[in-house]
C-alpha positions, 0 to 999 in steps of 0.5 A: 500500500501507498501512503494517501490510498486504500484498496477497492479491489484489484486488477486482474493478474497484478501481484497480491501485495505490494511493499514498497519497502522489500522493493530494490530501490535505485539507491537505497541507502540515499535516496533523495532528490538528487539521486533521482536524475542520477538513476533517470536512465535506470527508471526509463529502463524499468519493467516494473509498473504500479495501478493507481485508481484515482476516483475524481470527477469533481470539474466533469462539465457533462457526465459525471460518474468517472469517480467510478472508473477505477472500481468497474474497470478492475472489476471488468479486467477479470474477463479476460484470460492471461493469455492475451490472444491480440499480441499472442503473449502471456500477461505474466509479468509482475506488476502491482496494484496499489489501490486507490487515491485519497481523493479530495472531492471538490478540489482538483489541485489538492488531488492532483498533489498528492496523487504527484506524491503517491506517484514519487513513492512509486518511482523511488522503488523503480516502479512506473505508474499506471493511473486509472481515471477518475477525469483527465485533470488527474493526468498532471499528478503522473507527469509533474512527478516524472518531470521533476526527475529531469535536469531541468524539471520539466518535460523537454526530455518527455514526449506526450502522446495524447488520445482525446476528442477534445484538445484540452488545451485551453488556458481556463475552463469556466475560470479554473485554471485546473480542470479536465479542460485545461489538462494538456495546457497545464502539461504544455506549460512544462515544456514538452519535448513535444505534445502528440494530439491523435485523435482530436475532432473538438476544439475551441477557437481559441485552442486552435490558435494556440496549438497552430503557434507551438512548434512542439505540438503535432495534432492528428485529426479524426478525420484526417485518419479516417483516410490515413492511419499510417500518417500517425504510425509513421509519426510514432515510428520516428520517436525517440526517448522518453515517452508518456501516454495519456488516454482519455476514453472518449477518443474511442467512437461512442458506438464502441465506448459511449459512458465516457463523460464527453463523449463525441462522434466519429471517434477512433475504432479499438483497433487503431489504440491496439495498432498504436501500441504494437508499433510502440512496442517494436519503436526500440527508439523509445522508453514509455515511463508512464501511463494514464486512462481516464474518462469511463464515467459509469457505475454499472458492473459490465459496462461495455465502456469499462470492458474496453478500458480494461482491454486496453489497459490489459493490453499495455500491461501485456506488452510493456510490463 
């Protein structure tokens, strides 16, 4: 267990206990801030990953319910065989679930810090995050935690891949500054070696002016893939370094994923999210230091949006743990 969470249930196939303190640290006898830079090679490297559920919905501006998301996709996650048939390989890596977060119903900075603090603790035993939403504003608590393991405390050594309907990249929603709207602007405002939009078929104005002058954001339309998929696999083939992937559900077409708490049509089909993670997996160009899904905002047990998200989910464990 973390300090700042509890345990609803876990999800399937993750190791039955987890105790930070037996973990091989990268270096135990002094481990402090400094020595996290030091060992940033070693933790890219890592194979070890940890769930965190992160039960927050409280700037939703549509459908509630993603508070819920952690419970019924670790709940959905045991339909599934070890075997995964889809990549042809064992899910029999070790990896953890740590419960889920403490969260502050009602005050999104307060959450997202110390969902940043839970993270620190996991990346001090050597273990990456995987963060189960919960709405999308979460995302900042696993990316500020990693950013501070660079030189410079930002993310010009960090690539975001990002798969939303929505850019997200707005300054302020409804004057916060911290919301599910404002997520990515947030990331952007740490310097991203560069911002990967994929998906993308909702935006404001003002969102399109401001992605149109950044030289480190590169925006995939809905669209435009409909045409093409291979101009995203190309894009994701030239990659190098550290990566981080955020998956916000609602990137998925509502046929496939409707409880989501945006949801928007002529979205992304399931197979696109499993091509993307194949080619991912054969880039040895890169190193995925962190992951995040979020947006299923549903309470029913066996909600067809909450089984993709457990696929999904599944899916990346099987191919990066």
């Amino acid at each position: 267990m973390l300090f700042n969470t509890f345990e609803p249930g876990k999800f399937a196939f993750s190791a039955e206990s987890i105790d930070l303190c037996r973990l091989d640290y990268p270096d135990k006898e002094n481990l402090d801030d400094s020595n996290f830079n030091k060992e940033g090679l070693d933790f890219a490297k890592s194979k070890k990953w940890g769930i965190i559920g992160v039960p927050f919905d409280s700037t939703s501006s549509y459908h509630h319910g993603s508070r819920y998301g952690p419970t019924i996709i670790r709940e959905a996650s045991f339909g599934f065989e070890q075997y995964n048939s889809t990549f042809e390989k064992l899910l029999d890596a070790e990896f953890y679930d740590c419960g889920d977060l403490n969260a502050v119903h009602g005050n999104c900075k307060k959450t997202c810090d110390t969902l940043e603090e839970a993270v620190n603790e996991l990346i001090g035993a050597n273990i990456k995050p995987v963060i189960i939403g919960g709405e999308h504003s979460v995302s900042i608590g696993p990316i500020k935690a990693l950013s501070n393991l660079e030189d410079n405390k930002d993310l010009s050594n960090i690539t975001i891949i990002h798969l939303d309907a929505h850019r997200d990249i707005i300054d302020r929603y409804i004057g916060e500054k911290d919301s599910h709207a404002t997520i990515m602007r947030r990331v952007h405002d740490l310097n991203p070696k560069e911002l990967i939009q994929i998906g993308i078929r909702s935006f404001s104005k003002e969102e399109k002016e401001f992605v149109e002058k950044q030289e480190n954001i590169s925006s995939f339309l809905a669209k435009d893939l409909f045409d093409s998929f291979d101009i995203v696999l190309d894009k994701l083939n030239s990659i190098e370094g550290k990566v981080y992937i955020s998956i916000d559900m609602d990137v998925i077409d509502p046929s496939f994923a409707p409880s989501v708490s945006n949801p928007t049509p002529n979205g992304l089909h399931p197979s696109d999210i499993e091509n993307i993670f194949e080619l991912l997996n054969n880039n040895e160009k890169i190193d995925i230091i962190g992951f995040d899904l979020v947006e299923v905002a549903s309470d029913r047990l066996g909600d067809i949006t909450a089984v993709l998200a457990a696929k999904i989910i599944y899916d990346f464990l099987t191919l990066f743990a």
